[in-house]
C-alpha positions in Angstrom: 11.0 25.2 20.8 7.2 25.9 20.3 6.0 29.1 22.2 3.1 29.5 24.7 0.7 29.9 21.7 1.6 26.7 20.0 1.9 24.7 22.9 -1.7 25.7 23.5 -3.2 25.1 20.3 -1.9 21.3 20.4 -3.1 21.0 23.6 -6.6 22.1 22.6 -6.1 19.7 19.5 -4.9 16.9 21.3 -8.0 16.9 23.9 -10.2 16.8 21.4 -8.6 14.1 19.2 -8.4 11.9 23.0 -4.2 12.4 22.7 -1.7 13.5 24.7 1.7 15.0 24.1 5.0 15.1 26.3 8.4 16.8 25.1 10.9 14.4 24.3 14.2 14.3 22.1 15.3 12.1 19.5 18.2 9.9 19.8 20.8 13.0 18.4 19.2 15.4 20.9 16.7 16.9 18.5 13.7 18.7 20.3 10.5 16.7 19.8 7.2 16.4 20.8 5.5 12.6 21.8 1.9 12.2 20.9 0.4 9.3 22.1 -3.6 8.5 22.3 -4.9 8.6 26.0 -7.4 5.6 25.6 -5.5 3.4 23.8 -2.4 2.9 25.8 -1.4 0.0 23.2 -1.8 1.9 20.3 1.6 3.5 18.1 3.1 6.7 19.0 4.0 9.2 16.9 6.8 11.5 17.4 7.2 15.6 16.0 10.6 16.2 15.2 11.4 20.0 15.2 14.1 21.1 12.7 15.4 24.3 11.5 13.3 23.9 8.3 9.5 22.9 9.8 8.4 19.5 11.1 8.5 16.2 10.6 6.5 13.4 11.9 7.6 9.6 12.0 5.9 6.7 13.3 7.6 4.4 15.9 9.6 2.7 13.1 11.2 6.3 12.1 9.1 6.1 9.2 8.3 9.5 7.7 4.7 10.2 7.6 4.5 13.7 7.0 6.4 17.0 7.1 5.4 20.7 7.5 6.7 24.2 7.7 4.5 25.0 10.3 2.0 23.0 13.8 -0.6 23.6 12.6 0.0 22.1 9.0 1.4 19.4 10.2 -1.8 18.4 12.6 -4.1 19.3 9.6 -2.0 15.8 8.1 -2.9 13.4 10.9 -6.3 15.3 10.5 -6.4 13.9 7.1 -5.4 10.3 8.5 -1.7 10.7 7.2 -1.2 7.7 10.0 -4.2 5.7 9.9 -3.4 2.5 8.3 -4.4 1.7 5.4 -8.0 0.5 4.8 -8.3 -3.0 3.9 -10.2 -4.2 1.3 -13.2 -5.2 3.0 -13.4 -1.9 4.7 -13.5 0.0 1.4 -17.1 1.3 0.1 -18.6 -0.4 -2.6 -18.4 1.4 -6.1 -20.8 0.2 -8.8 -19.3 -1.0 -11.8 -21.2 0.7 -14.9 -19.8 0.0 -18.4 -19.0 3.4 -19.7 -21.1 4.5 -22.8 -19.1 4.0 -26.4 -18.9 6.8 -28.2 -20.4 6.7 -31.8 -18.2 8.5 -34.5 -20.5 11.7 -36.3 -20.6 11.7 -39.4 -20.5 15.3 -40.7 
């Protein structure tokens, strides 16, 4: 399991992300940690599985989002937006489309 350190350093992250985390197990008995958002009590959890070998987080469906040999690593991920879903099209900045310039053969 994590040690005093750890468990400190996702609490700190968790607060200032508005998340919350409870131990939990997965269905085999695995050790795992429950993160859930505070404010959005409808919104997916996520689950941290820890194995021998790092971490490994899965949304509700199991699905494997992202896996780490170490915490920190792993909430660097969901930093990144490794479980945000994907933009849709809409959302998506415009990029202008600019013909690229032809290139003229030199004649030496």
């Amino acid at each position: 399991m994590l040690g005093r350190h750890a468990l400190k350093a996702l609490a700190v992250w968790c607060a200032s992300r508005g998340m919350r985390w409870t131990p939990a197990r997965t269905d085999d008995g695995t050790p795992a940690l429950l993160l859930e958002r505070r404010a959005q009590p409808t919104a997916e959890s996520m689950l941290v599985i820890l194995n021998d070998d790092g971490f490994r987080l899965v949304d509700a469906n199991g699905e494997l989002l992202a896996s780490a040999s170490d915490l920190p690593s792993l909430l660097d991920a969901l930093d990144g937006g490794v479980a945000e879903p994907p933009r849709r099209r809409a959302d998506r900045p415009a990029v202008a489309s600019t013909p690229l310039p032809t290139l003229m053969p030199s004649h030496a």
